[in-house]
C-alpha positions in Angstrom: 8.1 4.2 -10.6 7.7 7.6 -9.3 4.9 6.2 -6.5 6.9 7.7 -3.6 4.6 9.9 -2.9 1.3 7.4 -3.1 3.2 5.0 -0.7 3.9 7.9 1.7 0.5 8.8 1.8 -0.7 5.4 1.9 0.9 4.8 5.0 0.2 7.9 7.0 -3.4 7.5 6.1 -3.4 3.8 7.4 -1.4 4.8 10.4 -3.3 8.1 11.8 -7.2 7.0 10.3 -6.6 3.0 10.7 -4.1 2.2 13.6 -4.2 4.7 16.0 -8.1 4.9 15.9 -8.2 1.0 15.9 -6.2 1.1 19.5 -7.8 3.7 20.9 -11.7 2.0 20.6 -10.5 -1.3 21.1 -8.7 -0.9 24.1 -10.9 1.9 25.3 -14.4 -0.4 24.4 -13.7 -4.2 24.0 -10.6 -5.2 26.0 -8.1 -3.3 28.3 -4.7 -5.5 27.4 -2.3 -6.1 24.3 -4.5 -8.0 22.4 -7.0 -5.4 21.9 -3.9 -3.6 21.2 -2.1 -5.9 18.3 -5.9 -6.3 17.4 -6.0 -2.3 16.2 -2.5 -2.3 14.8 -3.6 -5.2 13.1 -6.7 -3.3 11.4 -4.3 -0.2 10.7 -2.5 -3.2 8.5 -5.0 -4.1 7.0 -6.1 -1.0 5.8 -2.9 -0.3 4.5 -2.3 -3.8 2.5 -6.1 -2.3 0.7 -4.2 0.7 0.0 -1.1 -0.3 -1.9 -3.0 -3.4 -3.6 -5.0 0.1 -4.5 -1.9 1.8 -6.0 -1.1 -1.7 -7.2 -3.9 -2.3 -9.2 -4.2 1.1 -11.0 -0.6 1.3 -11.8 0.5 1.2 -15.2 2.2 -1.8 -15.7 3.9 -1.3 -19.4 4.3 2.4 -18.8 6.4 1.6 -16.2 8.1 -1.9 -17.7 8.8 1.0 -20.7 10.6 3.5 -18.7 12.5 0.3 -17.2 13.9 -0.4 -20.8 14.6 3.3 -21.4 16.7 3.7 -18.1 18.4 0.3 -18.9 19.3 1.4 -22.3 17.4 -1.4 -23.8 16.7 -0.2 -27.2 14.8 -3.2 -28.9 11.0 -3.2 -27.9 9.6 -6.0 -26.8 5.9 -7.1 -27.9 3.8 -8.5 -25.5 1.1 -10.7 -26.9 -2.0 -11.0 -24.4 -4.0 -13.8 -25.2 
């Protein structure tokens, strides 16, 4: 879909300004052990599950299900009817 790059980004965000942040105050502030630690990976997750529903959401779903039937040499288009 050509959202390589979104994805990438996505994830380094999440990783360097979610996870690593998360684990450094939580095991630095709440709790000294691995469940402070899982606790901030955790949070780096999450913030990265926000991100891609983010690409998600604003993709273009028929522009994409279009270049789909030009690479599959579909030639008939198909009409959606939303109701």
């Amino acid at each position: 879909m050509g959202r390589t790059g979104g994805v990438f980004y996505a994830g380094f965000i999440a990783s360097w300004f979610g996870q690593v942040p998360g684990v450094f105050l939580l095991t630095r502030y709440w709790r000294d052990d691995l469940y402070a630690l899982y606790t901030g990976i955790a949070v780096g997750y999450c913030m990265l599950v926000f991100l891609y529903g983010t690409i998600v959401y604003k993709s273009d779903w028929h522009k994409y299900a279009d270049m789909a039937r030009e690479r599959s040499e579909v030639h008939n288009k198909v009409v959606i009817v939303e109701e």
